[in-house]
PDB file of N, CA, C and O in Angstrom:
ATOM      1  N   UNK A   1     145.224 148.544 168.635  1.00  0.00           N
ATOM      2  CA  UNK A   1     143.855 148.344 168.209  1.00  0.00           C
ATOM      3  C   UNK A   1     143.890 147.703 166.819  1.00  0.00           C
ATOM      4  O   UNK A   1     144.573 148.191 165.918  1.00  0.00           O
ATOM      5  N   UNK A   2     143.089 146.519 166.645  1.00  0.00           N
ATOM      6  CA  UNK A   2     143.623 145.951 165.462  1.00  0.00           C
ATOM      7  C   UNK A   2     142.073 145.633 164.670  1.00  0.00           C
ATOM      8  O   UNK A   2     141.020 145.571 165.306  1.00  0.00           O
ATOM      9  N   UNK A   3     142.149 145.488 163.479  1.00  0.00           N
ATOM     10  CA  UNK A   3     140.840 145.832 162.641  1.00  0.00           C
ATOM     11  C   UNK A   3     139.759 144.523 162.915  1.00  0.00           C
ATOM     12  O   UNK A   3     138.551 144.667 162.727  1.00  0.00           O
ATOM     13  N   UNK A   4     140.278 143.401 163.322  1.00  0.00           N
ATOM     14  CA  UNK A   4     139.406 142.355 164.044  1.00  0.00           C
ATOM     15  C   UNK A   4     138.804 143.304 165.533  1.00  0.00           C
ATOM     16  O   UNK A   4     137.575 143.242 165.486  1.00  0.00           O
ATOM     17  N   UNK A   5     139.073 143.800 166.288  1.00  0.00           N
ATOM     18  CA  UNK A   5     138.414 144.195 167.310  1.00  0.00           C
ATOM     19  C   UNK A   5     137.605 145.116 167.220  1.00  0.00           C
ATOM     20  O   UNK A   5     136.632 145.363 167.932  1.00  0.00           O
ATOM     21  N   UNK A   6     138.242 145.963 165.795  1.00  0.00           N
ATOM     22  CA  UNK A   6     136.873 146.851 165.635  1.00  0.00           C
ATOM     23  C   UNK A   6     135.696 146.718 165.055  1.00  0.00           C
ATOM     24  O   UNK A   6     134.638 147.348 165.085  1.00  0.00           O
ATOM     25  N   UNK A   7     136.231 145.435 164.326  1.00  0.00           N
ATOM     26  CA  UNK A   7     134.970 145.004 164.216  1.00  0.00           C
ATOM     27  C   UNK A   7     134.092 143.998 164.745  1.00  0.00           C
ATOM     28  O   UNK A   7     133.005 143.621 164.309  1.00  0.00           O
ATOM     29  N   UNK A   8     134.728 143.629 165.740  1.00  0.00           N
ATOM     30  CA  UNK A   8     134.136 142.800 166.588  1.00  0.00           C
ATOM     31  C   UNK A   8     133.321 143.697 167.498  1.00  0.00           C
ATOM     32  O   UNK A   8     132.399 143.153 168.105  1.00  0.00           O
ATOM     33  N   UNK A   9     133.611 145.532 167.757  1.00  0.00           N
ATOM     34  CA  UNK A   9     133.000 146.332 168.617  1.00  0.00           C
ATOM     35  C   UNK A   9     131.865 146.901 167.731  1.00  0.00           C
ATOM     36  O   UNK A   9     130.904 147.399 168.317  1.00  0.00           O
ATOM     37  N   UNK A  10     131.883 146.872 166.076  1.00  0.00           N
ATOM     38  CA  UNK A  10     130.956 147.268 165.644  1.00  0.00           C
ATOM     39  C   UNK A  10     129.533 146.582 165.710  1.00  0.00           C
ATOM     40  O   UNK A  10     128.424 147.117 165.713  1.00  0.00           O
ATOM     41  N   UNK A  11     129.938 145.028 165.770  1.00  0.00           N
ATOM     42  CA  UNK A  11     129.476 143.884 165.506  1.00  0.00           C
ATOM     43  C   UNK A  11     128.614 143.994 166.886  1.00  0.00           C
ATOM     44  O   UNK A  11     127.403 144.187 166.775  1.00  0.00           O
ATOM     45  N   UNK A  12     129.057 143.905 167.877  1.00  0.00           N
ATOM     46  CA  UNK A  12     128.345 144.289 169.142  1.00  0.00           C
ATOM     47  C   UNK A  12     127.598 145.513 169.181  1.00  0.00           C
ATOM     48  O   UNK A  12     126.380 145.606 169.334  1.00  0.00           O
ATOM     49  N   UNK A  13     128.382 146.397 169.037  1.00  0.00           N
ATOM     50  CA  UNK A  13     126.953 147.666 169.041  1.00  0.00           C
ATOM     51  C   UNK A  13     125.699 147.486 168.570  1.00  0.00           C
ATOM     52  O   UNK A  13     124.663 147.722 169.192  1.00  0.00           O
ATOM     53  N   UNK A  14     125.839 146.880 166.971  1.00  0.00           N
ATOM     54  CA  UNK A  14     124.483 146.640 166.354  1.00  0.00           C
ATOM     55  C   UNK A  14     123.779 145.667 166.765  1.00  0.00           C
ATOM     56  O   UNK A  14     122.582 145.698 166.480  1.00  0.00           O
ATOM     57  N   UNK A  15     124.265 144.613 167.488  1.00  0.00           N
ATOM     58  CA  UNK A  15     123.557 143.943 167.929  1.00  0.00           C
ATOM     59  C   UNK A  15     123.389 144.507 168.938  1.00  0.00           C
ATOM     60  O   UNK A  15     122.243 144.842 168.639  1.00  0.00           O
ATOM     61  N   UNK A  16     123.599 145.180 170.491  1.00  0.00           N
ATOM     62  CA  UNK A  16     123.661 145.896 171.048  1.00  0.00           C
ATOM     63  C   UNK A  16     122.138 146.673 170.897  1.00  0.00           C
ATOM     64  O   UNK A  16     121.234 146.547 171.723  1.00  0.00           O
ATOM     65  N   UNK A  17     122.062 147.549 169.585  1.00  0.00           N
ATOM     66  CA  UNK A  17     121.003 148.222 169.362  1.00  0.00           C
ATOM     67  C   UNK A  17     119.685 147.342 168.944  1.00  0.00           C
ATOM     68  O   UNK A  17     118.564 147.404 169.451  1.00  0.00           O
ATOM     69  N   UNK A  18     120.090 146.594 167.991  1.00  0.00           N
ATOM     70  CA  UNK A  18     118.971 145.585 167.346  1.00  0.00           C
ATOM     71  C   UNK A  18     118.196 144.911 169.001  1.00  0.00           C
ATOM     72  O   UNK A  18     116.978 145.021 168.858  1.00  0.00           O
ATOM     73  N   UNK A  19     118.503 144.320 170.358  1.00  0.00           N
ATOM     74  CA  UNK A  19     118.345 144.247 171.341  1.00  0.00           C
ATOM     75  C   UNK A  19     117.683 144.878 172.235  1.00  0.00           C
ATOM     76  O   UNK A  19     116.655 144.614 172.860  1.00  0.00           O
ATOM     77  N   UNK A  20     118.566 145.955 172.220  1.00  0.00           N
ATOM     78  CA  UNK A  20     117.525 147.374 172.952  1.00  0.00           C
ATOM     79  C   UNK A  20     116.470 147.732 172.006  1.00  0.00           C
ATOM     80  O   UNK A  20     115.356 147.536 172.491  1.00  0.00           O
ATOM     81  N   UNK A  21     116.456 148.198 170.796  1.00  0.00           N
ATOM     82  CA  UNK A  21     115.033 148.605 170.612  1.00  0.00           C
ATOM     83  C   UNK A  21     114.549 147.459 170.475  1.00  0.00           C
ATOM     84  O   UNK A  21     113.447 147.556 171.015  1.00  0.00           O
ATOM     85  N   UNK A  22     114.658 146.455 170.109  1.00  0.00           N
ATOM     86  CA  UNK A  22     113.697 145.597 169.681  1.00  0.00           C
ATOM     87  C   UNK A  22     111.928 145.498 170.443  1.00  0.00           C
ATOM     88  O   UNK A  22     110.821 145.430 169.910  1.00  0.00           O
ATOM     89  N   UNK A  23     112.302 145.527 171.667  1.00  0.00           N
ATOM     90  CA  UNK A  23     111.671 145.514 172.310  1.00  0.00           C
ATOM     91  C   UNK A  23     110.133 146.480 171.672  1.00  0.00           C
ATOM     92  O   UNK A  23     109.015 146.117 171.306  1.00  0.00           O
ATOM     93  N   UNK A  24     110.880 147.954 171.802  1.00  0.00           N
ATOM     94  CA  UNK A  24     109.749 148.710 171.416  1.00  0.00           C
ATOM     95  C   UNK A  24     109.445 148.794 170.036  1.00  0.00           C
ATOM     96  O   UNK A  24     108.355 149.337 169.856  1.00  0.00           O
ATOM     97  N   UNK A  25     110.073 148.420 168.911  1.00  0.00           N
ATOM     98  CA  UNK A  25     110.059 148.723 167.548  1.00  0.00           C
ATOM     99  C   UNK A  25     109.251 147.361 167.552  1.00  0.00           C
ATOM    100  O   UNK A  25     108.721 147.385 166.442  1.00  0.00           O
ATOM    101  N   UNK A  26     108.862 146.205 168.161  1.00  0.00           N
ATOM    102  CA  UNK A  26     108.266 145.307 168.349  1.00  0.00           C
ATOM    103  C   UNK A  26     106.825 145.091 169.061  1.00  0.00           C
ATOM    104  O   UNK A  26     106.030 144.160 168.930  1.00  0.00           O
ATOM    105  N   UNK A  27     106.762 146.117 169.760  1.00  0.00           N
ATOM    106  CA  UNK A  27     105.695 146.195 169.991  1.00  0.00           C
ATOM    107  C   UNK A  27     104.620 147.580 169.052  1.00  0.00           C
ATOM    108  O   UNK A  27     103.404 147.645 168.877  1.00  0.00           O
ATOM    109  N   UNK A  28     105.500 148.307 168.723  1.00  0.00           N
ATOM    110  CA  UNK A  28     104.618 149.710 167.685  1.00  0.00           C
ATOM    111  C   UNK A  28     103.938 148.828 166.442  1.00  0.00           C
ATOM    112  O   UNK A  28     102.854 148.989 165.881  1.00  0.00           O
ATOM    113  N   UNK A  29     105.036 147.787 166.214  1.00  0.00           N
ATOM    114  CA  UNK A  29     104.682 147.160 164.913  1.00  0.00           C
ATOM    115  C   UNK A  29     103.338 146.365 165.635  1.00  0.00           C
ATOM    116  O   UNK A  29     102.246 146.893 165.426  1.00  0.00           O
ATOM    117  N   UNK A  30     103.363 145.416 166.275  1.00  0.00           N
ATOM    118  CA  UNK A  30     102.032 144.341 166.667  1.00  0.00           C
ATOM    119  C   UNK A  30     100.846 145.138 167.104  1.00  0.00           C
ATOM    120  O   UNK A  30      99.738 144.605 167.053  1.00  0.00           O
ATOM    121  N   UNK A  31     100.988 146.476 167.565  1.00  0.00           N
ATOM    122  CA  UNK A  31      99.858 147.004 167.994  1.00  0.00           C
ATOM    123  C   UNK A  31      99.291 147.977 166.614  1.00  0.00           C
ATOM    124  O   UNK A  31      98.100 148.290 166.584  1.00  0.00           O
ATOM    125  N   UNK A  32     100.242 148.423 165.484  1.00  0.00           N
ATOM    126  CA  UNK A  32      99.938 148.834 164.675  1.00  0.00           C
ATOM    127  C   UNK A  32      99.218 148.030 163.683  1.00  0.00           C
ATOM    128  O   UNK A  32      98.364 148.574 162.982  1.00  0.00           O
ATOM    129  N   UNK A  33      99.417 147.104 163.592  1.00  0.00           N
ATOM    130  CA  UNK A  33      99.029 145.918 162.570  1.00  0.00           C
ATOM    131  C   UNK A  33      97.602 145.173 163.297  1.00  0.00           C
ATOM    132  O   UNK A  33      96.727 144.639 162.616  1.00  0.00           O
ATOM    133  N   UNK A  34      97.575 145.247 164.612  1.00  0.00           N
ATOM    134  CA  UNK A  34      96.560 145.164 164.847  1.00  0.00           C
ATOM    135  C   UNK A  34      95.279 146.448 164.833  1.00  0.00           C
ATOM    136  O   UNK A  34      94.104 146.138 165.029  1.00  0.00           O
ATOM    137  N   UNK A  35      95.651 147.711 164.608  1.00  0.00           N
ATOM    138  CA  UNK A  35      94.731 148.495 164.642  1.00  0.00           C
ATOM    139  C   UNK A  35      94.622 148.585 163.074  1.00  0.00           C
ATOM    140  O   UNK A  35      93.700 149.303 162.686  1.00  0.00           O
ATOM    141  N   UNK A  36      95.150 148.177 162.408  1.00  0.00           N
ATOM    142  CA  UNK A  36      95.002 148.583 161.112  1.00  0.00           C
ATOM    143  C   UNK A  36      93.949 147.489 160.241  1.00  0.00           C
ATOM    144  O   UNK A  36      93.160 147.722 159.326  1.00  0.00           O
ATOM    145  N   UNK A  37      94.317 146.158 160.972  1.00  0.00           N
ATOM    146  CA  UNK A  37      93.588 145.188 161.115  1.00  0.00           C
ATOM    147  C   UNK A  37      91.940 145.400 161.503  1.00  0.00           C
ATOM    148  O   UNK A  37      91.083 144.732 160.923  1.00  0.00           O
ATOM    149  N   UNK A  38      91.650 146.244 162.381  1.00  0.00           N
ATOM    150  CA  UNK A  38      90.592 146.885 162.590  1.00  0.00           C
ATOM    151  C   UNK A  38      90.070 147.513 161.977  1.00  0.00           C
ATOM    152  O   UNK A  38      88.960 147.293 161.492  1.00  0.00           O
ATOM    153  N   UNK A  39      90.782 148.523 161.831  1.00  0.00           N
ATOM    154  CA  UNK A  39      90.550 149.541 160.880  1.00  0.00           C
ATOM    155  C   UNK A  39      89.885 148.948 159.568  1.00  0.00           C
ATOM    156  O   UNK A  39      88.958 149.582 159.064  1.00  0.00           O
ATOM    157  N   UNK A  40      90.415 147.478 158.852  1.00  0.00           N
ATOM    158  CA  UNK A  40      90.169 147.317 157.975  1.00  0.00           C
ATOM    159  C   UNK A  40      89.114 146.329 157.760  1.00  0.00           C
ATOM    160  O   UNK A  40      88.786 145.893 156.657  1.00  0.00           O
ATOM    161  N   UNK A  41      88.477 145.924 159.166  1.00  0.00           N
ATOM    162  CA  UNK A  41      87.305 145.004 159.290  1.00  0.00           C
ATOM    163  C   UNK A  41      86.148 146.032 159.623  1.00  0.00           C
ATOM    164  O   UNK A  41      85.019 145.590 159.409  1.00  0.00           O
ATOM    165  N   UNK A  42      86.228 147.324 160.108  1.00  0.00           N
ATOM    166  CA  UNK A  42      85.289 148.047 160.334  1.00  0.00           C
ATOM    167  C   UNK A  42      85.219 149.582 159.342  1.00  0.00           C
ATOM    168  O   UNK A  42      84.689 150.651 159.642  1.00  0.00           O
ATOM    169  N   UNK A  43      85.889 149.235 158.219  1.00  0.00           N
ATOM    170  CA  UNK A  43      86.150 150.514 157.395  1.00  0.00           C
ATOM    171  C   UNK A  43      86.187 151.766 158.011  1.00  0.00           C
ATOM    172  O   UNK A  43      85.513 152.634 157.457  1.00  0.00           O
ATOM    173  N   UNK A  44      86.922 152.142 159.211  1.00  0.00           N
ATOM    174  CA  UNK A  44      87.127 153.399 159.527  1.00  0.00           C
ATOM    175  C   UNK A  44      88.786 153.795 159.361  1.00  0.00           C
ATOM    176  O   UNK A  44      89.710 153.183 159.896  1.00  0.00           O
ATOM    177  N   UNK A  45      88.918 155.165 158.340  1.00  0.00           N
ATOM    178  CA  UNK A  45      90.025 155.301 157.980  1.00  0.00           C
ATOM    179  C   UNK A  45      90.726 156.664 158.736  1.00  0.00           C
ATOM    180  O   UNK A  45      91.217 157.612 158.122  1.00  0.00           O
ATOM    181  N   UNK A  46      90.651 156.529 160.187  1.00  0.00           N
ATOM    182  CA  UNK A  46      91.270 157.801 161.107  1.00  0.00           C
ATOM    183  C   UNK A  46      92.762 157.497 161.280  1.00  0.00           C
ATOM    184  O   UNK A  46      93.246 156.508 161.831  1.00  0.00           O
ATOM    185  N   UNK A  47      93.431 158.569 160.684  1.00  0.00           N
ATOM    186  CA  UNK A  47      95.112 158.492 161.132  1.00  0.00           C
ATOM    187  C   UNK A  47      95.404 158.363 162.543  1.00  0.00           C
ATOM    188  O   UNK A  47      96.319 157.573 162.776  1.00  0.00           O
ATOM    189  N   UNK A  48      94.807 158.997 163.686  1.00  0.00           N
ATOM    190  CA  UNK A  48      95.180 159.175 164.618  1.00  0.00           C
ATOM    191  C   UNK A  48      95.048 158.003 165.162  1.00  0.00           C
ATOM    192  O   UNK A  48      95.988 157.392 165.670  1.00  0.00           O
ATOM    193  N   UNK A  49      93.853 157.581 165.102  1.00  0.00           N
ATOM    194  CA  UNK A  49      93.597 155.782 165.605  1.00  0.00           C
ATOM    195  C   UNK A  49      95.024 155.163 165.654  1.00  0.00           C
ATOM    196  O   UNK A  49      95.426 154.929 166.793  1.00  0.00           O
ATOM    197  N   UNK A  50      95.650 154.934 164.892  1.00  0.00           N
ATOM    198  CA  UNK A  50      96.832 153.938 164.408  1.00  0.00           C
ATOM    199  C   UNK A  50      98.029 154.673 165.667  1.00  0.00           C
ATOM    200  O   UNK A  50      98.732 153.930 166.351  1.00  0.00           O
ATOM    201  N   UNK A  51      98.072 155.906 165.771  1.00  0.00           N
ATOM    202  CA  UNK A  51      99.180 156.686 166.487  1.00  0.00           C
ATOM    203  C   UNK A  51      98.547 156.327 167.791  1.00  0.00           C
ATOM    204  O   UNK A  51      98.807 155.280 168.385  1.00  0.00           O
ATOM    205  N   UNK A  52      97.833 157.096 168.152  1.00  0.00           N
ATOM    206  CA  UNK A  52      97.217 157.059 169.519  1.00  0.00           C
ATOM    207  C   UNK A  52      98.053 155.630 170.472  1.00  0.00           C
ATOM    208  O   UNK A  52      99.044 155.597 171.201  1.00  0.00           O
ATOM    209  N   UNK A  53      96.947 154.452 169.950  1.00  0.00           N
ATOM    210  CA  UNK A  53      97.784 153.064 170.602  1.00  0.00           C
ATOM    211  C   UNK A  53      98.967 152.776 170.625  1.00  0.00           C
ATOM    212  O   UNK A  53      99.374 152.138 171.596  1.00  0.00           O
ATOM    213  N   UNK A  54      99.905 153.160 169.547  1.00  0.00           N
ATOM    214  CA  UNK A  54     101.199 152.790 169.376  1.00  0.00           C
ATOM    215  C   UNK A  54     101.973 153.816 170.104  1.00  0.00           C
ATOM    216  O   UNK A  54     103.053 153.393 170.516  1.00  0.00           O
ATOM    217  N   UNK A  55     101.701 155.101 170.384  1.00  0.00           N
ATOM    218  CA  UNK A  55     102.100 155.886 171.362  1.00  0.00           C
ATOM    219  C   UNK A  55     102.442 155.079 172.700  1.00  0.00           C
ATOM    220  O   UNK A  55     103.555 154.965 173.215  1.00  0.00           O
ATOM    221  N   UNK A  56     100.993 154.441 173.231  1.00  0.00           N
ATOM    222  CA  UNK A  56     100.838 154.361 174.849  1.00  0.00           C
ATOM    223  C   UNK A  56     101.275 152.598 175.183  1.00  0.00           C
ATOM    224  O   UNK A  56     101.526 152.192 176.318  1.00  0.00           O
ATOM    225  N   UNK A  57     101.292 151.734 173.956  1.00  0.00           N
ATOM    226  CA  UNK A  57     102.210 150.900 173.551  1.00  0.00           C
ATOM    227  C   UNK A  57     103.460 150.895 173.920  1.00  0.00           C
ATOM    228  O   UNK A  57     103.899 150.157 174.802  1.00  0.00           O
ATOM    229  N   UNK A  58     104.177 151.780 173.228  1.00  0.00           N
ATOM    230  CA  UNK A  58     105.861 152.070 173.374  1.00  0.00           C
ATOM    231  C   UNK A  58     105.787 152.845 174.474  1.00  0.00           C
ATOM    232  O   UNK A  58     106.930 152.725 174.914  1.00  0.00           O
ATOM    233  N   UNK A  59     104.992 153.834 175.503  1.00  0.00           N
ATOM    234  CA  UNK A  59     105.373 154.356 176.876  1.00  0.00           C
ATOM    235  C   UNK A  59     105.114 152.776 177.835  1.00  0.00           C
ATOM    236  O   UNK A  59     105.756 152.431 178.828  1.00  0.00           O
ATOM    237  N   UNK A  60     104.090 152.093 177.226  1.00  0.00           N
ATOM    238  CA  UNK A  60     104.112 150.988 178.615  1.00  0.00           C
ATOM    239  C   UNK A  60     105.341 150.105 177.977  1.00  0.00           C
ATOM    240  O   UNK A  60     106.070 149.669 178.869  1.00  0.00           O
ATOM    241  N   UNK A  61     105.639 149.836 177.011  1.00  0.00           N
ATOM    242  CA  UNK A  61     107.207 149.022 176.729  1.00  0.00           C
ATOM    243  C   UNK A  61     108.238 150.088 177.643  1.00  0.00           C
ATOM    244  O   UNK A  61     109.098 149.894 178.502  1.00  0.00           O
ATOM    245  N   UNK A  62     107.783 151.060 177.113  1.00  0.00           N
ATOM    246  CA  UNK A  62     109.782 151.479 177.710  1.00  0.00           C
ATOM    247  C   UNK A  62     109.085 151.963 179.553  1.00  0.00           C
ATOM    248  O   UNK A  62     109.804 152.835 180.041  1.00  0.00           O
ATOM    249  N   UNK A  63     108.606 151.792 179.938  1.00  0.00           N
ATOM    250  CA  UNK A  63     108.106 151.628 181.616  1.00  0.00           C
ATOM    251  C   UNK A  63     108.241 150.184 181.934  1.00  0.00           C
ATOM    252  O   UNK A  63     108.425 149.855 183.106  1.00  0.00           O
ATOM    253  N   UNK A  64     108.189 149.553 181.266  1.00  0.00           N
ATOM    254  CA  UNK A  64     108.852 147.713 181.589  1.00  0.00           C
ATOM    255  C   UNK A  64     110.017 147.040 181.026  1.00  0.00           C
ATOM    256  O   UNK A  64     110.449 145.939 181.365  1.00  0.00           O
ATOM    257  N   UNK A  65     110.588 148.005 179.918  1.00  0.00           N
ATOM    258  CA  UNK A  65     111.889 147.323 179.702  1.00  0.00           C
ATOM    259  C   UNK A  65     112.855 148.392 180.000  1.00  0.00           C
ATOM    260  O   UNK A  65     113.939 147.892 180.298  1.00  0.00           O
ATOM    261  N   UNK A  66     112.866 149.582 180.028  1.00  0.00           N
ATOM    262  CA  UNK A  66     113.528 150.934 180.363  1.00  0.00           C
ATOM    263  C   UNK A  66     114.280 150.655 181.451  1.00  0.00           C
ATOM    264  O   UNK A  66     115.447 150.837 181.104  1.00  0.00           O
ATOM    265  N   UNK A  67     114.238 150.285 182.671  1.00  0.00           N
ATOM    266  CA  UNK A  67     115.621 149.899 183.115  1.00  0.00           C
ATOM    267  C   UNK A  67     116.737 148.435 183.000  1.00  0.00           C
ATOM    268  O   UNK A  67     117.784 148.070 183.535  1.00  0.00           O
ATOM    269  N   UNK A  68     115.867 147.964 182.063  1.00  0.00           N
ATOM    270  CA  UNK A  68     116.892 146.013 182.106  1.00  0.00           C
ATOM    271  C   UNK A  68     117.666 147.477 180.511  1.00  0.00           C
ATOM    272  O   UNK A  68     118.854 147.794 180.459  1.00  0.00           O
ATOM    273  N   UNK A  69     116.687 147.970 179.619  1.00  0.00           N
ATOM    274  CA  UNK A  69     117.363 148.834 178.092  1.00  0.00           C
ATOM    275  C   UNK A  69     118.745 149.453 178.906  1.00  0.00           C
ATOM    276  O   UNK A  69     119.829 148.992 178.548  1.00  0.00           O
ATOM    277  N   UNK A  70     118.726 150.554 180.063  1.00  0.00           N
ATOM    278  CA  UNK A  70     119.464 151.494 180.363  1.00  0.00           C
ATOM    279  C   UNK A  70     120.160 150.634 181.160  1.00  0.00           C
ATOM    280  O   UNK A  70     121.198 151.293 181.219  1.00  0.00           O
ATOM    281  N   UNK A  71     120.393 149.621 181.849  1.00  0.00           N
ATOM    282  CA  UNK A  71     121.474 148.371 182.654  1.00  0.00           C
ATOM    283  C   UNK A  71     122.000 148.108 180.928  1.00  0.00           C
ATOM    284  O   UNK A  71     122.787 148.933 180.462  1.00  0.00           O
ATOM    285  N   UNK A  72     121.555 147.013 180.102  1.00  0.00           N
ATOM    286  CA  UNK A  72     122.388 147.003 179.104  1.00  0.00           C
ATOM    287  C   UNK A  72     123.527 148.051 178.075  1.00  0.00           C
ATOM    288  O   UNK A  72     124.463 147.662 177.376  1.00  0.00           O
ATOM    289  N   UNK A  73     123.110 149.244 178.265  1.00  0.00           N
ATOM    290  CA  UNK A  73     123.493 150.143 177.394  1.00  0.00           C
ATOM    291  C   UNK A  73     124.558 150.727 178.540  1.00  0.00           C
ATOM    292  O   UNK A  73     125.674 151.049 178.135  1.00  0.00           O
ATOM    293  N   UNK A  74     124.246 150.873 179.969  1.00  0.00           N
ATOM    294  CA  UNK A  74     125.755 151.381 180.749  1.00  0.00           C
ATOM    295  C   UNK A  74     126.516 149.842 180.727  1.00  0.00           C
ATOM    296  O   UNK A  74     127.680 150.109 180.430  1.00  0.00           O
ATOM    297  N   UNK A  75     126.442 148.863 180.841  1.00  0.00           N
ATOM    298  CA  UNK A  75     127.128 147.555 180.755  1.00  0.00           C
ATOM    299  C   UNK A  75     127.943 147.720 179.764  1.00  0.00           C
ATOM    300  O   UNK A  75     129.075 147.295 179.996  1.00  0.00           O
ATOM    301  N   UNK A  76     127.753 148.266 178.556  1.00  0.00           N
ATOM    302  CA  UNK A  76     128.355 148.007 177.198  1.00  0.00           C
ATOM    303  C   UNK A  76     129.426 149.557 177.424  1.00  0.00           C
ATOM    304  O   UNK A  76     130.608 149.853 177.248  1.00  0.00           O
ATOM    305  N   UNK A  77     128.509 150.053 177.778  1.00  0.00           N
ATOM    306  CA  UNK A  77     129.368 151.657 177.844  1.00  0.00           C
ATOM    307  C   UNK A  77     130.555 151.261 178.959  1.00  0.00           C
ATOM    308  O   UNK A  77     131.728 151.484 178.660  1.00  0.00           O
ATOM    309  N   UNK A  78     130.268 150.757 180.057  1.00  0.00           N
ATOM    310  CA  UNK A  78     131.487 150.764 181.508  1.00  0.00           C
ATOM    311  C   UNK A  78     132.472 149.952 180.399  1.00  0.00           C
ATOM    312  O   UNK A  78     133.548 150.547 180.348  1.00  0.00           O
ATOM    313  N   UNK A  79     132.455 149.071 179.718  1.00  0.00           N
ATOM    314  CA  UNK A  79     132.645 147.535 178.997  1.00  0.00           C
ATOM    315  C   UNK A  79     133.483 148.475 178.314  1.00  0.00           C
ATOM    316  O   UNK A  79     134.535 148.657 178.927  1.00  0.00           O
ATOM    317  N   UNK A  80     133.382 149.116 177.285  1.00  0.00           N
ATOM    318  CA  UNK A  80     134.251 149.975 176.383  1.00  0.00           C
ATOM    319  C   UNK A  80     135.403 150.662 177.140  1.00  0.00           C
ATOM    320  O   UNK A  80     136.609 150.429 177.066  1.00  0.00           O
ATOM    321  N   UNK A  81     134.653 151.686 177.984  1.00  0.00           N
ATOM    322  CA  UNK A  81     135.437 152.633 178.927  1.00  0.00           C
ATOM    323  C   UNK A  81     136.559 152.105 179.475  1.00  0.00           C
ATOM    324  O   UNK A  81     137.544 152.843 179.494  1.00  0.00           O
ATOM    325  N   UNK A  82     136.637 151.255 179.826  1.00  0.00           N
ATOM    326  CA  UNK A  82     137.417 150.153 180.698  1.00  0.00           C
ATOM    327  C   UNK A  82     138.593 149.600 179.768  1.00  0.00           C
ATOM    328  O   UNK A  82     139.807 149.477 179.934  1.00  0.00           O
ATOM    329  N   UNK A  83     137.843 149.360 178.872  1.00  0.00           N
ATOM    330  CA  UNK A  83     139.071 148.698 177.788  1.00  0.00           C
ATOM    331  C   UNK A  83     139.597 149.732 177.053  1.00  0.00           C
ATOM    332  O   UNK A  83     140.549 149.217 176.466  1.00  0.00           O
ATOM    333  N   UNK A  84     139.519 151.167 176.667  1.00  0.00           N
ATOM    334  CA  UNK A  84     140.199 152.159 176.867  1.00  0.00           C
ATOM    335  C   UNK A  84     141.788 152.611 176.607  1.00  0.00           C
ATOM    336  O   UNK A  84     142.499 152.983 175.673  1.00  0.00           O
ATOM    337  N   UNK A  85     141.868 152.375 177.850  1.00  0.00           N
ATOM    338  CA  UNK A  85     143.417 152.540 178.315  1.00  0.00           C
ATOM    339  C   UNK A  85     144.320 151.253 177.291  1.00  0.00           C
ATOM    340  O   UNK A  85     145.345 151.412 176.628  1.00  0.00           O
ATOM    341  N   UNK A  86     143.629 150.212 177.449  1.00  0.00           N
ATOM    342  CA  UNK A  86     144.455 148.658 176.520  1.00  0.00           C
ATOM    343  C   UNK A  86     144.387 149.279 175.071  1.00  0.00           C
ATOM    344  O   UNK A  86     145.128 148.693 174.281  1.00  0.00           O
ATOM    345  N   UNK A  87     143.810 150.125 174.642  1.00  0.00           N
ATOM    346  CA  UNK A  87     143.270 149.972 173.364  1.00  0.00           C
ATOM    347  C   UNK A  87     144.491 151.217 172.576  1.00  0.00           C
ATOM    348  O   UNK A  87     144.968 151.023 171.458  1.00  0.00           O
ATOM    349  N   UNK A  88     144.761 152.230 173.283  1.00  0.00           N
ATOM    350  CA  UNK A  88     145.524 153.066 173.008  1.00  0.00           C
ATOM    351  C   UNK A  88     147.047 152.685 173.053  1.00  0.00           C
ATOM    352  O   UNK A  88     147.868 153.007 172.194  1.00  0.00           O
ATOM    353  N   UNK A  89     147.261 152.070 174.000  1.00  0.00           N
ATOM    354  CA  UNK A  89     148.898 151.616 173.743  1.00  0.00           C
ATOM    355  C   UNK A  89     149.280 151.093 172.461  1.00  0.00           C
ATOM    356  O   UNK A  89     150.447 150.761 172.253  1.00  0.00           O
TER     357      UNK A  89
END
């Protein structure tokens, strides 16, 4: 195992992660910014407003990207597992 590969595996994970969430950390943000946006054309200052949407936001993201997220994340996992055995000799 040599210090180029580990960091070539670190290098992948984070991108790896930056990928998978993106998705939902991408949508909390556009739906947040749009209620706040509201919020700030109609002067109503309710905390929950802002949560509420971004809640049901990120359940309909991860109900449409939740299985391509969980295919990428066992891909990377079988991907490691596999290389394993090479890595220890």
């Amino acid at each position: 195992m040599t210090e180029a590969y580990i960091i070539t595996l670190a290098q992948n994970s984070l991108l790896l992660v930056a990928v998978v969430a993106g998705p939902v950390l991408l949508s909390g943000m556009a739906v947040g910014v749009l209620v706040s946006l509201l919020q700030a054309a109609t002067q109503i200052t309710e905390p929950t407003l802002t949560f509420v949407p971004k809640v049901f936001a990120i359940g309909l993201v991860l109900i449409l990207f939740g299985s391509w997220m969980a295919q990428q994340l066992v891909a990377f996992t079988v991907g490691l597992f596999t290389s394993l055995p090479t890595l220890v000799r």
